[in-house]
C-alpha positions as CSV (number, residue, x, y, z in Angstrom):
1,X,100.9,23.0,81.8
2,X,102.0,20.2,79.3
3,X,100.8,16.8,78.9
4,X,101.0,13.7,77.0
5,X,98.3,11.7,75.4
6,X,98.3,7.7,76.0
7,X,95.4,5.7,74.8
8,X,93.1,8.8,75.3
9,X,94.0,9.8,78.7
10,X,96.1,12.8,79.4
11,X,98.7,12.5,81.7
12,X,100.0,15.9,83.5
13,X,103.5,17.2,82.8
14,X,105.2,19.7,84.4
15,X,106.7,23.0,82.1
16,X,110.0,20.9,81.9
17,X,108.3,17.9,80.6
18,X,108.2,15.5,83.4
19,X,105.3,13.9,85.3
20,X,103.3,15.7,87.9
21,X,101.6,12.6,89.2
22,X,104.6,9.9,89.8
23,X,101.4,7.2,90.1
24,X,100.3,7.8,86.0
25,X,104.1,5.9,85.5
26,X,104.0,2.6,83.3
27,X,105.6,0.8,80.6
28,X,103.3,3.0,78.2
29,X,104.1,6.2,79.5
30,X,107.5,5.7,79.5
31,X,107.2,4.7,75.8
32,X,105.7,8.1,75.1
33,X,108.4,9.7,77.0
34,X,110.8,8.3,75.4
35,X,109.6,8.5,71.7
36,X,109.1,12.6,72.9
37,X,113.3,12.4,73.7
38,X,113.6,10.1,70.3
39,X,114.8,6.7,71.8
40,X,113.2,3.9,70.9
41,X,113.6,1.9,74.3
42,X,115.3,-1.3,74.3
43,X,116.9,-3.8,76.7
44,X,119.4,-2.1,77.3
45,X,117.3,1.5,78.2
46,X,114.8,-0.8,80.6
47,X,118.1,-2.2,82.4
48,X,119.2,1.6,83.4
49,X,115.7,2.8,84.2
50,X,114.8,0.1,86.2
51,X,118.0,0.8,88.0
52,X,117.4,4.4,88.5
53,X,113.9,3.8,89.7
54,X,115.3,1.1,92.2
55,X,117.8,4.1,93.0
56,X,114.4,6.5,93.8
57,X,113.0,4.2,96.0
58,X,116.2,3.6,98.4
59,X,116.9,7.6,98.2
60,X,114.1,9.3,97.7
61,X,115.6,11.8,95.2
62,X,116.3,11.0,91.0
63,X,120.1,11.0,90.8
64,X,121.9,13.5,89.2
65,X,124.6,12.4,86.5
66,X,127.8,11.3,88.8
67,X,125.7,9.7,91.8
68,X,123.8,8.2,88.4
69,X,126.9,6.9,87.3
70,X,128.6,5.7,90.2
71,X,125.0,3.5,91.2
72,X,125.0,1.9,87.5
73,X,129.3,1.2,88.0
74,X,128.1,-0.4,91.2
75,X,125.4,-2.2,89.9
76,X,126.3,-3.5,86.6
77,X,129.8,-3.0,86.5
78,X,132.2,-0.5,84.7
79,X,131.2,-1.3,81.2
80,X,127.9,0.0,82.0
81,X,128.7,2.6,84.5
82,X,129.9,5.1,82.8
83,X,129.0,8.6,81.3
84,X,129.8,7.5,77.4
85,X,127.8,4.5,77.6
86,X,124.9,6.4,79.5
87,X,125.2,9.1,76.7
88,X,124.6,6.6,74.0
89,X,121.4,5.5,75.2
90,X,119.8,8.7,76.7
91,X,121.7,11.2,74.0
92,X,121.9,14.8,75.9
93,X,121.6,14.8,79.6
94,X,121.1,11.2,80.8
95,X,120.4,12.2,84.5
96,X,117.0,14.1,83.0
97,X,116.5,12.1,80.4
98,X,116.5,9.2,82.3
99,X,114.6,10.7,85.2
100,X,112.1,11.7,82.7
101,X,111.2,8.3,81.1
102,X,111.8,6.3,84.2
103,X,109.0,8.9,85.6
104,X,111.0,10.2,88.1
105,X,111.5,14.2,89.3
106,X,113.7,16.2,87.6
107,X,117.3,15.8,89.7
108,X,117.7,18.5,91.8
109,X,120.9,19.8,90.8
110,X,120.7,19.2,87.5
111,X,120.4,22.7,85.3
C-alpha cells in the first residue's frame, strides 16, 4: 500500500493513489495531493473541489467526468462547466484528479 507523508504522519493511500481513510482529508493533504499530480492549487482549483466535495456529500459517490461537468455548469455557470476548462486546472482526467485531491473515492466508472 502507498502513502503520503504530511508533517510526519503518514496518511494511507490506496494502490491507485487515493485516500483509504476519507477522515485524514485537509487543506494539507490535499496540497500533497496535488503537488504528487503537479498542480500548484489556486483559487480557482479550491472553487471546483469544494464543489465536488459539496457534490459527495448530496450523492454519496465522487462524480465521474460528465455528471462532474454538468454539476460545475449548474453551479458556476457555463464558463466554468465545462471539460476544457476542467482540463486546464486538473491536466489528465479531472474526474480522478479532482476526486483525488478533494479526498474523495475514485469515481466508479472512471477507468
Amino acid at each position: 500500500m502507498k502513502s503520503l507523508k504530511i508533517n510526519d504522519t503518514e496518511i494511507p493511500l490506496d494502490n491507485d493513489g487515493y485516500l483509504v481513510n476519507l477522515s485524514d482529508w485537509n487543506t494539507d493533504t490535499a496540497h500533497a495531493l496535488a503537488q504528487d499530480e503537479n498542480i500548484s492549487l489556486d483559487e480557482a482549483h479550491w472553487e471546483i473541489i469544494n464543489l465536488i466535495r459539496q457534490f459527495y456529500q448530496q450523492y454519496e459517490l465522487a462524480p465521474s467526468q460528465r455528471p462532474m461537468v454538468r454539476y460545475v455548469k449548474e453551479n458556476l455557470g457555463a464558463e466554468k462547466g465545462n471539460s476544457m476548462y476542467l482540463m486546464k486546472l486538473f491536466p489528465g482526467s479531472p474526474a480522478k484528479i479532482v476526486s483525488r485531491i478533494a479526498g474523495l473515492p475514485r469515481p466508479t466508472n472512471c477507468f
